[in-house]
C-alpha positions as CSV (number, residue, x, y, z in Angstrom):
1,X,22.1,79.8,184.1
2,X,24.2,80.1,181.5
3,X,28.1,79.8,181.1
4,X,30.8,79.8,178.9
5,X,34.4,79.0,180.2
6,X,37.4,79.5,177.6
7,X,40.8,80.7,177.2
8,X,44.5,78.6,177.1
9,X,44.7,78.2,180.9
10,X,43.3,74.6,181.7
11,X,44.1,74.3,185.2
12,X,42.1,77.2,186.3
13,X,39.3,76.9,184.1
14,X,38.9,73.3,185.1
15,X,38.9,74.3,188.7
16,X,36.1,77.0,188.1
17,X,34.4,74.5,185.3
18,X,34.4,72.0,188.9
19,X,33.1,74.5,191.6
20,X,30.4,75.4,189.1
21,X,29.7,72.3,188.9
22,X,29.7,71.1,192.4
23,X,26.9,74.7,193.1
24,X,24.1,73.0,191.3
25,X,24.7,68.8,191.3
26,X,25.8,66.7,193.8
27,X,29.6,65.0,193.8
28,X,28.3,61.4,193.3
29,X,25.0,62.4,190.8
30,X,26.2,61.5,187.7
31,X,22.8,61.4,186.3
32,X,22.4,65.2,186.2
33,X,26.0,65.7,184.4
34,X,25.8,65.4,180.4
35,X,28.8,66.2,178.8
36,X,29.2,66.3,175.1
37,X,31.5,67.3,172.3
38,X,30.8,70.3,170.3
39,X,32.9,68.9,167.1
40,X,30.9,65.4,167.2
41,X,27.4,66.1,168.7
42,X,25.3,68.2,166.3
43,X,24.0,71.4,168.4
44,X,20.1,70.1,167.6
45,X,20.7,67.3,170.3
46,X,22.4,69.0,172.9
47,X,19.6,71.7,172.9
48,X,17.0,69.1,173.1
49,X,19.2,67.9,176.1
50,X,19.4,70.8,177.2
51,X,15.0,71.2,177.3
52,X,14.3,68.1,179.2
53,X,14.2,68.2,183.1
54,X,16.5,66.1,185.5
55,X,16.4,63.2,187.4
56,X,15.5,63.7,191.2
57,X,17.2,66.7,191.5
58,X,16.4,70.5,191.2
59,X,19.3,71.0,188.5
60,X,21.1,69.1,186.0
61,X,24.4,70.4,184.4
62,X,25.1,70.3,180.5
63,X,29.2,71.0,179.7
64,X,29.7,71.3,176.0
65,X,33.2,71.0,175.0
66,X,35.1,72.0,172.1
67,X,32.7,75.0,171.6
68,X,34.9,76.1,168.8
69,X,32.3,77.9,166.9
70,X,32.8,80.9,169.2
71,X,36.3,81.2,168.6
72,X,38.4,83.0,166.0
73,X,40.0,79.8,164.7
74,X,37.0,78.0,163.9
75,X,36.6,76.8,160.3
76,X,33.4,74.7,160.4
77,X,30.3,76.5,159.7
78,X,27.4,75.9,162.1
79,X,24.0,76.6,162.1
80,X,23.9,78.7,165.6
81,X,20.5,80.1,165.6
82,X,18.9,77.1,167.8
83,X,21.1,77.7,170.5
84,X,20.8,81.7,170.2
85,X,17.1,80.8,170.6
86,X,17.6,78.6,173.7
87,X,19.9,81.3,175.6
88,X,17.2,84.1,175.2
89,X,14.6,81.2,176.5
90,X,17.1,78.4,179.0
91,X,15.6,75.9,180.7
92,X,15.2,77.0,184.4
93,X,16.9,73.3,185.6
94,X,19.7,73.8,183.3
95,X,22.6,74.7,183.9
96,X,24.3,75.0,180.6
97,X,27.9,75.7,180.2
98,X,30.2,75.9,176.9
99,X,33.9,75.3,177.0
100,X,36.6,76.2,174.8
101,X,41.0,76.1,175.0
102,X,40.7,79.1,172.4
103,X,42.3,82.1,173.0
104,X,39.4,84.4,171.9
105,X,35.8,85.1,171.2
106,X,35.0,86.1,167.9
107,X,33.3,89.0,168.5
108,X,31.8,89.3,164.4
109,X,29.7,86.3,165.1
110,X,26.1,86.4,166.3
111,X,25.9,84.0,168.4
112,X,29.0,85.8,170.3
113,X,27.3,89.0,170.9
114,X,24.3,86.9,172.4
115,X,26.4,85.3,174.8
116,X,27.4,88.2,176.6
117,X,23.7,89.1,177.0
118,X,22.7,86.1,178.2
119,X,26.0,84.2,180.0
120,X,28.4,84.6,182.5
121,X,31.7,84.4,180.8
122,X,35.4,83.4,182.1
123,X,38.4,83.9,180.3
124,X,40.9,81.9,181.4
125,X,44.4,83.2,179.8
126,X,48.2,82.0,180.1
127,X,49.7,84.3,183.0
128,X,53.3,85.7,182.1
129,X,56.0,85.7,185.1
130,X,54.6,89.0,186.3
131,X,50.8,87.2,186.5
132,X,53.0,84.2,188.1
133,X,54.5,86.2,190.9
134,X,51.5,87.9,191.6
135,X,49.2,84.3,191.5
136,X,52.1,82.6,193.5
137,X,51.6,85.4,195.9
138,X,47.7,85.2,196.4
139,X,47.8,81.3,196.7
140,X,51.0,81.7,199.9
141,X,48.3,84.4,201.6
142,X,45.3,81.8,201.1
143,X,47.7,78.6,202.5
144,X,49.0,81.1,205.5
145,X,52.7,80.2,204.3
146,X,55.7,82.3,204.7
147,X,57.8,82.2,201.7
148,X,60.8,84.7,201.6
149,X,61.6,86.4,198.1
150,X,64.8,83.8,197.3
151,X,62.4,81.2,198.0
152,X,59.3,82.3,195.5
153,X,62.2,82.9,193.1
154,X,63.7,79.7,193.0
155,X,59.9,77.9,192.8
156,X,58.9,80.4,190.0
157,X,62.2,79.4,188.0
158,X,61.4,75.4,188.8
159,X,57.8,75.6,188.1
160,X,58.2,77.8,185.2
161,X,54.6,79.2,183.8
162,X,52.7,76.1,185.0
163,X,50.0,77.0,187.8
164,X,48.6,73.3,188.0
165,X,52.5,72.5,188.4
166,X,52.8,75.3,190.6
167,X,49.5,74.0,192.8
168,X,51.6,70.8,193.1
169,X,54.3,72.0,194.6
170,X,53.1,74.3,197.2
171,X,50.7,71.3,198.0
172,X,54.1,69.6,198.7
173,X,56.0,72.5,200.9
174,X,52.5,72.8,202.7
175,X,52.8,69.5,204.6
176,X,56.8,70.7,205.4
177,X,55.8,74.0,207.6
178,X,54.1,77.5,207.0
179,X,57.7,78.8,206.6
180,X,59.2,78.1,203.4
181,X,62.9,79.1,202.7
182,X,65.1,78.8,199.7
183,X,66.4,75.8,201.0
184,X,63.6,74.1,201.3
185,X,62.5,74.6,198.0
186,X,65.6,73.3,196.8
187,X,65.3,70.3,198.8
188,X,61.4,69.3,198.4
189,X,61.1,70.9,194.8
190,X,62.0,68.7,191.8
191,X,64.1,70.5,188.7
192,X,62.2,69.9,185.8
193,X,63.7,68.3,183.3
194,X,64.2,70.7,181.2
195,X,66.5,72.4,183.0
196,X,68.9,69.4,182.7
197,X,68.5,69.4,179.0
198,X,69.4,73.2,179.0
199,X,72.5,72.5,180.8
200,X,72.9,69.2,178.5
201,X,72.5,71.6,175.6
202,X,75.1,74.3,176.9
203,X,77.4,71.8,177.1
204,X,76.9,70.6,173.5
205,X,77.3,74.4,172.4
206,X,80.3,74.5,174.5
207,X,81.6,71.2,173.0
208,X,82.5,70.4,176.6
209,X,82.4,66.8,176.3
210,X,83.4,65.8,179.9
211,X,80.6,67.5,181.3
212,X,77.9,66.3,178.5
213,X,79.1,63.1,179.5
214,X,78.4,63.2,183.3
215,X,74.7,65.1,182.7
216,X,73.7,62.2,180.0
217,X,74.9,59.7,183.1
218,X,72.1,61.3,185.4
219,X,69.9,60.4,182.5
220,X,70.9,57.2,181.9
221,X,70.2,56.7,185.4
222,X,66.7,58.2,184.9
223,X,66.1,55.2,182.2
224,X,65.3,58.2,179.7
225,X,66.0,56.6,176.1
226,X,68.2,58.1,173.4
227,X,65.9,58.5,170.9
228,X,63.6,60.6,173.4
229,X,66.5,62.9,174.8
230,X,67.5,63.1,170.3
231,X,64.2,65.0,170.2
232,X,64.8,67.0,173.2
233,X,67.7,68.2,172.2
234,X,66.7,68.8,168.4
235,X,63.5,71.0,170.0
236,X,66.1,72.9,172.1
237,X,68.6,74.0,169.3
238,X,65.1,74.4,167.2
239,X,64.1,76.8,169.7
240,X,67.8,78.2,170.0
241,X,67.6,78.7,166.4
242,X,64.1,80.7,166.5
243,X,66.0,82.9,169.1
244,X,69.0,83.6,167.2
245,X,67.0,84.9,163.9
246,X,65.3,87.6,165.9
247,X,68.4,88.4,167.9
248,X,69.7,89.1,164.6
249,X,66.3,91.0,163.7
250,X,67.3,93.3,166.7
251,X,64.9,91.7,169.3
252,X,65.3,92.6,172.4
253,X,65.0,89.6,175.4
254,X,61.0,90.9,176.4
255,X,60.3,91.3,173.1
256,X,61.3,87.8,172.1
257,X,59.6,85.8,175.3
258,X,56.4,87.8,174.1
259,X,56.9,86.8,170.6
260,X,57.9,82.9,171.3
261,X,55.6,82.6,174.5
262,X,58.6,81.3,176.6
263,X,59.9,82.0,180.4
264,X,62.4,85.2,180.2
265,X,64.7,83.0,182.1
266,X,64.9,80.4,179.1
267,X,65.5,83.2,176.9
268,X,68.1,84.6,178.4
269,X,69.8,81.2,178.8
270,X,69.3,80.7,174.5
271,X,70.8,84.4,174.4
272,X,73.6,83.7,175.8
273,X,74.1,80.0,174.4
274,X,73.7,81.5,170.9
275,X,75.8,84.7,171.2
276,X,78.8,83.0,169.6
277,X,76.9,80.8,167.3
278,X,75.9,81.3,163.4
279,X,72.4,80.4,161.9
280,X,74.4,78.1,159.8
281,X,75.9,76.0,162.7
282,X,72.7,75.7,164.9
283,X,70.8,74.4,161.3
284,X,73.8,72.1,161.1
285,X,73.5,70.9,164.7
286,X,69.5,70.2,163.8
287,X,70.9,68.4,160.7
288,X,73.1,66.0,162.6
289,X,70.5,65.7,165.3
290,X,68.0,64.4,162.6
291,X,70.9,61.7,160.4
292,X,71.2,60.2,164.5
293,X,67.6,59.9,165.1
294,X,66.9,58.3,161.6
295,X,69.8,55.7,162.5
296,X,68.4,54.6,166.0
297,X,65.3,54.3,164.8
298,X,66.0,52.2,161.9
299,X,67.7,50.0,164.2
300,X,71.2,50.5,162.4
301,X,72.7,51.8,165.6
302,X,72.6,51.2,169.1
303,X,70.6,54.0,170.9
304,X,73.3,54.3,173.7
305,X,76.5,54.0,171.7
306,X,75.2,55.9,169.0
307,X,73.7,59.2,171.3
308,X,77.4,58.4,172.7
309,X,79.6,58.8,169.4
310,X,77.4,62.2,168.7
311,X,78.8,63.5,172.1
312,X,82.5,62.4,171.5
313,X,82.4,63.9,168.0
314,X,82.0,67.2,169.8
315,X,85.0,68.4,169.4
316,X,85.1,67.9,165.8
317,X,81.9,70.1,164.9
318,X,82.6,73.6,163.7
């Protein structure tokens, strides 16, 4: 009983890592559930675990974390050949599983090729808004809700592509009713607050100070500080920055969400944000965004009057 659980999803492959868990060991045995870390636990003493029976139970699990070794990425060489031995040969009692958040196996690798003869593998990958639709639409079936199309739309666009987010939610809008409309969503469903900063950020790009003003009010009212919405900002135009160079490379708005792993919506929204902008005045924004952080920090000016000046000195950027 062999397993090995990887990929950049963590929500789903700690569900499965759980319900694999819960098949062989009881909820409160805590005995029979060794986990260790791959990077700081030499493979030699996890094997030997891995031999030795359990306590008053029929199984006990191992979970070996950080099994990095099996990845592309990995740049520590390890000596594999124990545990290539134990897989052909497992202890009957053991359930041993290997974990990873890497995107892929490297295949080249010895010990990779004897995984697939001797485990059962899960890859657990970052869905895309077409893999979000169609996952939002499995979980409504399995809850028995009735969502209408506006109303998946406007949870997708809240909960971007975050499923344990996404699980959240619904677990919300399940206690409302089975039937779920736009509305309701709207009303139950919190805007991330991201999508605040995005309309912070237009604003800025805009040079509309008025309304900059009133959306940095909300967040004063949120207690979120200066120097934390600085960096939010500066990772926006960053990102607004990335966006314009491969506009200008003759990207097209799929083949720049595949290319910076971001929402289509998000890039549409930096599309049209930077449409009127130069390379030159979104590095300059970055540079200004960077001379105000270094000042609040250092204490030489007050975090609210200071994030304050940068948005009354709108009108004077070019």
């Amino acid at each position: 009983m062999n397993y090995v659980l990887f990929g950049e999803e963590e929500y789903r492959l700690k569900k499965t890592l759980a319900s694999i868990v819960s098949e062989y060991v009881k909820e409160d045995d805590t005995l029979n559930v060794i986990k260790y870390d791959a990077q700081q636990t030499e493979l030699d003493v996890i094997i030997s675990d891995a031999m030795t029976i359990p306590f008053f139970s029929p199984y006990k699990v191992i979970i070996v974390y950080h099994a990095n070794f099996l990845s592309t990425t990995n740049d520590i060489t390890i000596d594999t050949q124990k545990l290539v031995d134990y897989l052909k040969q497992p202890n009957e009692s053991t359930v041993f599983i290997l974990t990873g958040s890497f995107s892929k196996l490297d295949t080249r690798k010895k010990i990779t090729k004897e995984i697939k003869n001797y485990c059962k593998i899960y890859e657990f990958h970052k869905l895309d808004e077409q893999g979000m639709k169609g996952y939002l639409s499995e979980e409504v079936k399995r809850r028995q809700l009735q969502i209408d199309s506006l109303a998946s739309m406007e949870l997708l666009k809240r909960v971007g592509l975050n499923i344990e987010l996404l699980h959240q939610e619904l677990d919300k809008l399940e206690l409302y009713g089975e039937k779920i409309s736009e509305d309701v969503v709207a009303a139950l469903v919190s805007k991330p607050l991201e999508e605040d900063v995005f309309a912070l950020v237009d604003a800025v790009v805009k040079k509309d100070v008025k309304k900059a003003f009133m959306i940095w009010q909300d967040f004063c009212v949120m207690h979120i500080d200066a120097i934390y919405m600085i960096a939010l900002l500066a990772g926006q135009f960053r990102f607004l920055y990335e966006v314009k160079v491969l506009m200008m490379q003759g990207k097209l708005k799929g083949e720049i969400a595949d290319i910076l792993k971001a929402h289509p919506y998000r890039i549409q929204l930096a599309m049209q944000n930077v449409q009127h902008l130069s390379q030159n005045e979104l590095i300059k924004m970055l540079s200004t965004l960077a001379t105000l952080d270094q000042k609040l920090k250092s204490g030489s000016l007050d975090k609210k009057l200071g994030f304050e000046m940068f948005l009354l000195e709108l009108r004077g950027v070019n």
